[in-house]
C-alpha positions in Angstrom: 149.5 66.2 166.9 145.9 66.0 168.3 143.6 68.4 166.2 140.0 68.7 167.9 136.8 70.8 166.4 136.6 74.2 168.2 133.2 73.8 169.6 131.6 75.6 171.6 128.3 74.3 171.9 125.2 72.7 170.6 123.0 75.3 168.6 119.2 75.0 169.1 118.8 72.9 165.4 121.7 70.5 166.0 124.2 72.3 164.4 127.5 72.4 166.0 128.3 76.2 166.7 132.3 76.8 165.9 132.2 80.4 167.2 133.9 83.1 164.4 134.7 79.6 162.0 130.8 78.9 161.3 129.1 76.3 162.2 129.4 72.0 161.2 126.8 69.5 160.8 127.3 65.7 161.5 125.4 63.1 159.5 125.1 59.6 159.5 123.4 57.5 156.3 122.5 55.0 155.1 124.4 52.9 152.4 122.4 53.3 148.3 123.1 49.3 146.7 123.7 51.5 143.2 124.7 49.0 141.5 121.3 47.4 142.4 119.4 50.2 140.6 118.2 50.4 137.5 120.0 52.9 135.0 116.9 55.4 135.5 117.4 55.2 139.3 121.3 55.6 139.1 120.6 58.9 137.2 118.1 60.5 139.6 121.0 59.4 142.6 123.9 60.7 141.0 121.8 64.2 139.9 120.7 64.5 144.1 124.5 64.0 145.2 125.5 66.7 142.2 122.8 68.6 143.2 124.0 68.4 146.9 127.2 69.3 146.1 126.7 72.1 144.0 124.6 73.7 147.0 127.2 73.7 149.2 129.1 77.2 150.1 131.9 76.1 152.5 134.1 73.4 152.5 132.5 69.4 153.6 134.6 66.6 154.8 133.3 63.0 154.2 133.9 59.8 155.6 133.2 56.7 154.0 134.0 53.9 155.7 133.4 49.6 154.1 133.4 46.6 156.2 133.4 42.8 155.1 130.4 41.4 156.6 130.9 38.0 157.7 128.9 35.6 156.3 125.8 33.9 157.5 126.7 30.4 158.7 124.2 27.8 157.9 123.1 25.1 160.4 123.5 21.7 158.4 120.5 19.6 159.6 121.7 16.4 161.1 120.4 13.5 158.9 117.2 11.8 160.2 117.6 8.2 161.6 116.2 5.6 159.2 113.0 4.2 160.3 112.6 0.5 160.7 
């Protein structure tokens, strides 16, 4: 069963107007290396995304998607021929 977002247009601000259902917003980000931050920084993320979420009056849907990046492959240098 196929289940596609009653849309009916593009509102002037980019929000997706879903007739008597409301309207949706689509965003795409960028990842946050958290575990990179320091414990102050950590703190001041996770109170934004609590922040976020407790501004929110309808229901949200996210995706998060992870890929393995493939590592860089490194070109050996071919040994220089001894000079005579």
């Amino acid at each position: 069963m196929s289940h596609q977002l009653p849309a009916r247009g593009i509102v002037g601000d980019g929000l997706i107007d879903l007739g008597p259902d409301g309207v949706a917003a689509v965003a795409e980000v960028s990842t946050v290396s958290f575990a990179l931050r320091t414990p102050d920084e950590q703190d001041v993320l996770a109170a934004v995304f609590g922040r976020w979420l407790t501004s929110l009056s309808g229901p949200v849907q996210t995706l998060v998607r992870a890929a393995r990046s493939a590592p860089r492959r490194r070109r050996r240098r071919s040994p220089s021929p001894a000079r005579t």
